[in-house]
C-alpha positions as CSV (number, residue, x, y, z in Angstrom):
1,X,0.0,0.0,0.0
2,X,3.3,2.1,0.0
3,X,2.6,3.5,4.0
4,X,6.0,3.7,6.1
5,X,5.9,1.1,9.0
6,X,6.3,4.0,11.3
7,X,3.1,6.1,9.9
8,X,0.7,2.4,9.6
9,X,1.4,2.4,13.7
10,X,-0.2,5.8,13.7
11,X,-3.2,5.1,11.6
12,X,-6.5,5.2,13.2
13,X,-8.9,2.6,12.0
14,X,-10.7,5.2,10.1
15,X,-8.1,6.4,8.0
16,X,-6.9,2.9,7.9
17,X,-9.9,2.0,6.1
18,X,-9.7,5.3,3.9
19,X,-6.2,4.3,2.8
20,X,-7.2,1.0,1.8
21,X,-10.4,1.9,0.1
22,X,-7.8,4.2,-2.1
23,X,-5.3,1.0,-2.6
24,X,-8.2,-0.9,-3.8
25,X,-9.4,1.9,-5.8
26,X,-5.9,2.3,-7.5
27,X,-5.4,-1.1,-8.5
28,X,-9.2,-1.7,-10.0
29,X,-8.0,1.5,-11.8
30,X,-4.5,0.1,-13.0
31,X,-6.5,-4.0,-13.8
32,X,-9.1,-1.1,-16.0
33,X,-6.1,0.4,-18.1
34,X,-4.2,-3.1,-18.6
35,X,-7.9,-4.3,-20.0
36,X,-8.6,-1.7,-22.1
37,X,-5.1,-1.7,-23.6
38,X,-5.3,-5.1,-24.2
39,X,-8.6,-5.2,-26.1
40,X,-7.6,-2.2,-27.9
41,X,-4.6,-4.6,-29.0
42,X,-6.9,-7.6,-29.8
43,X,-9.1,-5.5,-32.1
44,X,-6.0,-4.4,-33.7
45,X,-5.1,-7.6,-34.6
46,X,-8.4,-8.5,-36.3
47,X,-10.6,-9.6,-33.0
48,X,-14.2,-8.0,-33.8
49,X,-15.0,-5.4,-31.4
50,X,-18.1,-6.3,-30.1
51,X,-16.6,-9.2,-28.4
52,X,-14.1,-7.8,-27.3
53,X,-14.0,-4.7,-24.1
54,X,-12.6,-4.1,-20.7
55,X,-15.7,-5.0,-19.3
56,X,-15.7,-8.2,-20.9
57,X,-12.3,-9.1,-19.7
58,X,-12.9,-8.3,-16.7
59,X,-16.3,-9.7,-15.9
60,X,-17.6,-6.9,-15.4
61,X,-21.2,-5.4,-16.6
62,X,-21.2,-4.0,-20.0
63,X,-22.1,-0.5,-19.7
64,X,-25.6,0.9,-21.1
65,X,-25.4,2.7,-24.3
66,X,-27.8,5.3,-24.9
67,X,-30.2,5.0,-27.5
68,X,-29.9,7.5,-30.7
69,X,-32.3,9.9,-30.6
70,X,-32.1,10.4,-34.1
71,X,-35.2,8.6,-34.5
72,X,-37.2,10.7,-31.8
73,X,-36.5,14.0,-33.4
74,X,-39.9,16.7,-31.8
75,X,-40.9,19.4,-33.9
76,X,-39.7,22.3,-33.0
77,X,-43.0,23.1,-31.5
78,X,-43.1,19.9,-29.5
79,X,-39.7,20.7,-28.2
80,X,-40.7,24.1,-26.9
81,X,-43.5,22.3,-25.3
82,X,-41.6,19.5,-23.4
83,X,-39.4,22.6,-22.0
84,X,-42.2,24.9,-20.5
85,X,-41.8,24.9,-17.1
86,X,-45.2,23.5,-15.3
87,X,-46.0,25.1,-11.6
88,X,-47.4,22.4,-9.1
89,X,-51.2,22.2,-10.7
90,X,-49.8,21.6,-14.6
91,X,-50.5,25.4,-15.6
92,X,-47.4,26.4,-17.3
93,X,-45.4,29.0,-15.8
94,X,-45.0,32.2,-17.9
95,X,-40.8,32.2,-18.6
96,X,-39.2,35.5,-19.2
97,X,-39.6,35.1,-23.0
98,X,-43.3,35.1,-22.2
99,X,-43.5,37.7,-19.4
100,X,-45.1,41.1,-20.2
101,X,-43.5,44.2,-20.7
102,X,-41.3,44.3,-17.3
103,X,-40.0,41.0,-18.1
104,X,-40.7,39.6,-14.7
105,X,-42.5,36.2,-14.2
106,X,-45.2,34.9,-12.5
């Protein structure tokens, strides 16, 4: 954990457990990079990509991808819509765009 034997006889147990939450931390970070260099490597050399992650080496769960929203394009009507601000009972709020003349909302 690279702590001097004379400053481990000082720890408390807290920072104890802080240090090796950080250790642990550290090396899942260093066992992330060796992974992701080496799939990088593997899809180099021909291995299909989709097979082939840091998460998947690892065990770990693949993370989510966020679907395109190319296909759920709103009119720019609709868009304004979904952005009005709503006040507890629906009603929209008026925004300062919207406001009268002083520009102040309600």
């Amino acid at each position: 954990m690279g702590i001097p034997a004379a400053a481990f006889w000082r720890l408390t147990l807290a920072e104890w457990r802080a240090s090796l939450a950080g250790y642990d931390q550290r090396e899942s970070d260093a066992r992330y990079r060796a992974a992701w260099s080496l799939s990088y490597m593997l899809v180099a050399a021909g291995c299909d990509s989709d097979k082939v992650s840091p998460e998947k080496l690892l065990g770990l769960p693949e993370p989510k991808v966020r679907k395109s929203r190319a296909k759920a394009k709103l009119s720019p009507q609709e868009l304004l819509q979904r952005m009005r601000r709503v006040d507890g009972s629906g009603k929209p709020v008026e925004t300062p765009g919207e406001a009268g003349d002083d520009g102040r909302t309600v």
